[in-house]
ROLOGU-339293 format. One line per 5 residues: number of its first residue (from 1); for each residue x, y, z of C-alpha. Coordinates in steps of 0.05 Angstrom, whole numbers. Example, Ala and Ser with C-alpha at 12.3 -4.5 7.8 and 13.67 -1.06 7.14 Angstrom:
1	246:-90:156 ~ 273:-21:143
***
This chain:
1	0:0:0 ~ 24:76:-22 ~ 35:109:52 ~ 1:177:63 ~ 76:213:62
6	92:165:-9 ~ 20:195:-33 ~ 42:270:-8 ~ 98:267:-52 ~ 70:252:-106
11	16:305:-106 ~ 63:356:-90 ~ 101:337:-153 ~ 41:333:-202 ~ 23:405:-170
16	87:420:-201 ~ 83:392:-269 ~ 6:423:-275 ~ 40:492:-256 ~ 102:491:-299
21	55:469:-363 ~ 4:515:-347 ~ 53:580:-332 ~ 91:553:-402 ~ 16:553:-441
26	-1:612:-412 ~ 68:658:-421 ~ 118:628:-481 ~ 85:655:-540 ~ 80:726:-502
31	157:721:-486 ~ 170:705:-555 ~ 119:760:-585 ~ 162:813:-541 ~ 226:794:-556
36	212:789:-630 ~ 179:868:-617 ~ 247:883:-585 ~ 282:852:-636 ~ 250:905:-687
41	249:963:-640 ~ 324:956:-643 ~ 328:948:-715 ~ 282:1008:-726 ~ 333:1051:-670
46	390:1036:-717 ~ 355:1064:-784 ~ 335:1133:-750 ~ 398:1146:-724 ~ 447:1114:-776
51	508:1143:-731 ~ 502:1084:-683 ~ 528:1008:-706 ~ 493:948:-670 ~ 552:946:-628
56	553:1008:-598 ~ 472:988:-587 ~ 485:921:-554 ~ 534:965:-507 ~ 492:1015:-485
61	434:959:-472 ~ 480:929:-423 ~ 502:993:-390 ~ 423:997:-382 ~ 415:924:-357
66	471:942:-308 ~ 435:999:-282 ~ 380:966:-269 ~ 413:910:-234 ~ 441:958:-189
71	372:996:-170 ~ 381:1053:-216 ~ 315:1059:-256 ~ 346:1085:-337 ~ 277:1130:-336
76	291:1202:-307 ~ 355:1234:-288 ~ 405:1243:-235 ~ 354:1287:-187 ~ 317:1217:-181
81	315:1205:-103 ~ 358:1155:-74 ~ 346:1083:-72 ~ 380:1081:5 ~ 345:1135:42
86	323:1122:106 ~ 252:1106:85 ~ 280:1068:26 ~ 329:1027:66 ~ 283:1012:128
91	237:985:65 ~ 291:943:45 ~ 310:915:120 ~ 236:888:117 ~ 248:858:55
96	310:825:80 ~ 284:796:144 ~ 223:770:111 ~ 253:731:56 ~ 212:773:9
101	275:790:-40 ~ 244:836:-95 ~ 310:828:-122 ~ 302:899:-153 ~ 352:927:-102
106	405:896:-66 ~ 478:918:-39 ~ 528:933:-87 ~ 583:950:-33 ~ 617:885:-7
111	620:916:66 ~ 538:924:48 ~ 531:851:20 ~ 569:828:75 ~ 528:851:128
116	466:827:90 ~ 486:765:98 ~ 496:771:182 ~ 437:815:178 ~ 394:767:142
121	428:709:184 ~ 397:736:252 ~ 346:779:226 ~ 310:720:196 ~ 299:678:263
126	280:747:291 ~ 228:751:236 ~ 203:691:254 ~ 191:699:330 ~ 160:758:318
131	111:734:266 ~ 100:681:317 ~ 83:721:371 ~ 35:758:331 ~ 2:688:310
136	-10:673:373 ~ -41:739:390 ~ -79:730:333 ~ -108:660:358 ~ -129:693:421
141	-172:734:389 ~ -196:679:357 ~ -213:648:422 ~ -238:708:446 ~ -289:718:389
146	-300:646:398 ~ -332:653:472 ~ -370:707:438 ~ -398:672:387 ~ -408:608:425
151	-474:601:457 ~ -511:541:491 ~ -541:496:436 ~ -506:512:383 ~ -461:462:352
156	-384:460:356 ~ -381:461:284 ~ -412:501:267 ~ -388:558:310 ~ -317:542:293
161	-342:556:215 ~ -365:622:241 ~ -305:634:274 ~ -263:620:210 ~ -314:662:167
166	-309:726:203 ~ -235:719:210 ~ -224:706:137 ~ -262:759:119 ~ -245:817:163
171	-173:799:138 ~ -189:792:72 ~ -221:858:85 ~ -155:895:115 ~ -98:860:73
176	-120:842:10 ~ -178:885:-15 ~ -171:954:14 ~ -95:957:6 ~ -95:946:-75
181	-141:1011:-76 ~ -95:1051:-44 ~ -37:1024:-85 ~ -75:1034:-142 ~ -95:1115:-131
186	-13:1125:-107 ~ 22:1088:-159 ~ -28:1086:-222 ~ -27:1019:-225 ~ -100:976:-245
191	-135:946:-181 ~ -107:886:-212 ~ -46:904:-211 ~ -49:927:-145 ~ -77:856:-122
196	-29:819:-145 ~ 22:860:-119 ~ -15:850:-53 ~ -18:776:-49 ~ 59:763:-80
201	83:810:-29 ~ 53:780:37 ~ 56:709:15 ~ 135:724:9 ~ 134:705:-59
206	169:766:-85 ~ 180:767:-162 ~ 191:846:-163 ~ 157:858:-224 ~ 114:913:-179
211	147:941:-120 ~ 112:1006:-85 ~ 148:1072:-86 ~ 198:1056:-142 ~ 173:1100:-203
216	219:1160:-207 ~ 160:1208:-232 ~ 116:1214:-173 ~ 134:1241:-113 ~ 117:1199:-43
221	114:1228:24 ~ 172:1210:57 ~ 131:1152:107 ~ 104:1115:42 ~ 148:1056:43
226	160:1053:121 ~ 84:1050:122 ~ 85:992:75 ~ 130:960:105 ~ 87:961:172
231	31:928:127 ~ 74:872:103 ~ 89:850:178 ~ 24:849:195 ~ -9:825:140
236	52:773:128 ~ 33:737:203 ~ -48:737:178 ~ -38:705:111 ~ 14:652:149
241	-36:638:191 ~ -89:629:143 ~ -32:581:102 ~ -31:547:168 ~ -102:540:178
246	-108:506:103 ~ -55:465:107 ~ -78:437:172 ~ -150:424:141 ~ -114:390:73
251	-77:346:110 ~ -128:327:158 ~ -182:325:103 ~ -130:271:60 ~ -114:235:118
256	-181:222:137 ~ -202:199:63 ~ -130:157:59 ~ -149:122:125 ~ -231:111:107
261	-208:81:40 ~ -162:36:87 ~ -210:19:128 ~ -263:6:74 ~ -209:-43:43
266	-195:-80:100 ~ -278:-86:125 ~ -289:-113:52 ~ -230:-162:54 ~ -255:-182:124
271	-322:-196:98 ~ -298:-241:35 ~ -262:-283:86 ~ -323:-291:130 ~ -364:-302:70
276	-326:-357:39 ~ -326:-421:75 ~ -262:-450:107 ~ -225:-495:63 ~ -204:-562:90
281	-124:-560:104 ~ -88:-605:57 ~ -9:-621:87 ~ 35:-650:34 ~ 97:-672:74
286	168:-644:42
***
């Protein structure tokens, strides 16, 4: 028999396969549409100004790639603000000690790469506790509103579904609807935009294809990204808890199917014995 850990395994894997042949569907024939439109943009730079070779081109693309690598967005000029201002860096810290990695901005300094690492090295455990304690804040307010809630006659169940309902929602509510609004009115981006931004962000995944305050033609108050940052925390130790709460329920939810279909087996095999009548014991001597 396939154990439940042996059966684990090989869900997580198909997961794996359906989302790398699903993301490949969905996003190879747009790479390849932009990077033939590229492809021609450059061709078209070289005919208007016929001064340039493709070398000099390919050059200046990867002085621009360079840039960029280093957190210097090509767009504007040199009065862009800083990258590493205090707001900007205490951003970044959060980034660091979350495991978020935007990857937009990172040290460039070997004394500041260096200390990222010893940063990140006790920073990260730091994280953690913290994020802890806040769970477990968080789950006695869920007891709390659970003695609310609970009243005499009403089923265990279904309070605990209560329970789960309001706290899903009011988060739902705080971290992942309102916020993409106000992302949406201070950076320009589309609420879906902003939502996806939301939920990459707190669930640590952290592509950096969106990352608030970065666009050097608006001006933020100076508090923007500190405030963010604030948000993350918070709503980082919410949606982990949530991620608990659903993993818990998978796994119980499997495990309780796995061992019925066990059980089933072995009542049904239990039964064919009983049913069939004992055959007489035939001993051929070696």
């Amino acid at each position: 028999q396939i154990s439940w850990t042996s059966l684990l395994v090989l869900g997580y894997l198909f997961y794996l396969l359906l989302g790398a042949m699903v993301f490949q569907l969905l996003e190879k024939q747009a790479e390849t549409h932009f990077r033939d439109q590229f492809q021609l943009e450059k061709l078209k730079f070289l005919q208007n100004y016929t001064c340039l070779d493709r070398q000099a081109l390919e050059q200046f693309v990867q002085v621009l790639m360079e840039a960029w690598e280093k957190g210097v967005n090509p767009e504007g000029n040199s009065t862009n603000p800083s990258n590493w201002d205090f707001g900007n860096s205490f951003f970044f810290a959060g980034t660091v000690v979350t495991t978020i990695g935007y990857g937009n901005l990172s040290p460039s300094t070997v004394a500041g790469q260096i200390f990222c690492v010893f940063y990140a090295l006790f920073g990260v455990p730091l994280n953690l506790a913290f994020l802890n304690q806040l769970g477990k804040a968080l789950n006695a307010h869920l007891l709390t509103l659970e003695r609310w809630v609970q009243k005499p006659g009403r089923a265990q169940v279904q309070c605990l579904f209560t329970i789960l309902a309001i706290f899903l929602t009011a988060g739902t509510l705080l971290f992942l609807v309102f916020p993409p609004l106000v992302f949406s009115y201070v950076e320009g981006w589309s609420y879906g935009e902003g939502f996806y931004f939301t939920f990459i962000t707190l669930s640590t995944i952290g592509f950096g294809d969106y990352v608030v305050g970065t666009n050097p033609n608006k001006h933020y108050i100076p508090v923007y990204r500190s405030l963010a940052a604030i948000w993350i925390v918070f709503g980082l130790a919410w949606l982990a808890l949530v991620f608990n709460v659903g993993a818990d329920l998978m796994e119980r939810y499997l495990q309780l199917k796995w061992h019925k279909s066990d059980l089933s087996l072995a009542e049904g095999d239990t039964t064919k014995l009983e049913d069939e009548p004992e055959q007489p014991r035939i001993h051929i001597p070696s």
